[in-house]
Wavefront OBJ file of the C-alpha trace (Angstrom):
o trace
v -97.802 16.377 -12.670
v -98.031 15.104 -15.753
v -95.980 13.811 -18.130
v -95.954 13.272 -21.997
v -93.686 11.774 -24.737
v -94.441 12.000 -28.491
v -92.523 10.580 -31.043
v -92.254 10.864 -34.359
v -92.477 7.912 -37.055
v -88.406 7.336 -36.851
v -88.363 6.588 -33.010
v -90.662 4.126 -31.143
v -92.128 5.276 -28.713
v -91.385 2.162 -26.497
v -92.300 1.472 -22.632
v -87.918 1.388 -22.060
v -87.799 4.789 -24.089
v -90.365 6.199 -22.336
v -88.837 4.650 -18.601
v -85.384 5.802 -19.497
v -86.487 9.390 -20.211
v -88.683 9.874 -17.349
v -86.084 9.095 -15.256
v -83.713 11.577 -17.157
v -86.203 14.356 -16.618
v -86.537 12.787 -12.657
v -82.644 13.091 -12.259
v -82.618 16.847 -13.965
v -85.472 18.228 -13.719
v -86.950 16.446 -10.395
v -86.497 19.844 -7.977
v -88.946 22.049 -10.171
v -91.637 19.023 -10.463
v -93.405 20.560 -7.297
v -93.603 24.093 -9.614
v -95.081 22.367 -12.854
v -98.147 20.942 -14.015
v -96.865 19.303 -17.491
v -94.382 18.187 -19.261
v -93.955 17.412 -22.820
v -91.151 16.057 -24.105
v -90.509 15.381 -28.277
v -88.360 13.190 -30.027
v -87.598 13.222 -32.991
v -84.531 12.047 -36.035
v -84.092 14.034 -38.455
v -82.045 12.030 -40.702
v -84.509 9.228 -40.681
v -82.320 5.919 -40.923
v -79.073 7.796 -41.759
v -77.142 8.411 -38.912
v -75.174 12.099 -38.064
v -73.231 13.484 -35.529
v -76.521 15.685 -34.477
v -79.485 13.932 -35.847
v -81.265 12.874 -32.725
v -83.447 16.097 -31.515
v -85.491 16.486 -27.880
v -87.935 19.339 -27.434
v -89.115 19.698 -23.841
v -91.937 21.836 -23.101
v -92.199 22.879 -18.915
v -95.731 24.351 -18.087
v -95.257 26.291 -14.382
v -98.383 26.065 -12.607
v -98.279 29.944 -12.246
v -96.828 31.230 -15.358
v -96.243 30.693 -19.148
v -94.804 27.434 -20.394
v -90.782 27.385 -21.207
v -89.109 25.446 -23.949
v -85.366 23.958 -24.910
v -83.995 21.569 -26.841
v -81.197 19.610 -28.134
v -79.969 17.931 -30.951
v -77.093 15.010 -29.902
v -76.135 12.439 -31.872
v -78.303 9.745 -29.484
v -81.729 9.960 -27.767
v -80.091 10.327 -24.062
v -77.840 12.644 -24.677
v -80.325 15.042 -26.373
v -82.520 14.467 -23.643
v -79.503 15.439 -21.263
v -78.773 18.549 -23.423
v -82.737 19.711 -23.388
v -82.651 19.248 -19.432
v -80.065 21.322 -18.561
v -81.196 23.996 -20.800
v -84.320 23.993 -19.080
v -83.148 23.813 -15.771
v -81.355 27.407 -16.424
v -84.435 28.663 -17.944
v -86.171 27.918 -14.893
v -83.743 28.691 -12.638
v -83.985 32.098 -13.898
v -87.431 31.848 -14.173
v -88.519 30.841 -10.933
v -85.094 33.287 -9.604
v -87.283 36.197 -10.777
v -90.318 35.377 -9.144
v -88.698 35.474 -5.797
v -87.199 38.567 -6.618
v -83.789 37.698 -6.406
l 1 2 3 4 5 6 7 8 9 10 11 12 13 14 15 16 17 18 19 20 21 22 23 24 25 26 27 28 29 30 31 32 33 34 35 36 37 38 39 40 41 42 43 44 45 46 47 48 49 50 51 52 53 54 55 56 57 58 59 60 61 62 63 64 65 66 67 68 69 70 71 72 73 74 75 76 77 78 79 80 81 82 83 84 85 86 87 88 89 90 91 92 93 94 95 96 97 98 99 100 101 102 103 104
């Protein structure tokens, strides 16, 4: 499985950033990784250097091996807890996701 982070020109896109989120995604999202083929995960700060109670966004992108890719994301006011926020969306989306494929 693969996975991706992208940036955009308010974040750096650091080997520690990059570390810390893969093992977010590892803590959350580490039961499905057998299921998907990618992940894509965008970071972003929309207030550039002002801060904000929300300004911090993550965008995570799951491709299943066997279906359509599924999406969620988070704004927070820092870069973990966004990431934390995206994750567990995602894990309900594929929870029900992957739920309707075994037909329960």
């Amino acid at each position: 499985m693969i996975i991706q982070l992208n940036t955009d020109n308010h974040i750096d896109g650091t080997e520690p950033l990059e570390t810390r989120v893969n093992a977010l995604l590892e803590q959350h999202l580490g039961r499905f990784f057998p299921r998907l083929s990618r992940i894509e995960v965008y970071l972003s700060d929309s207030n550039s250097t002002k801060g904000g109670p929300a300004d911090k966004r993550c965008a995570i992108e799951a491709r299943l091996q066997s279906d359509a890719p599924l999406g969620a994301s988070h704004d927070d006011q820092d870069i973990d807890r966004a990431v934390r926020g995206a994750c567990d969306k995602l894990k309900a989306l594929l929870d029900t996701r992957i739920g309707k494929e075994r037909g329960y």
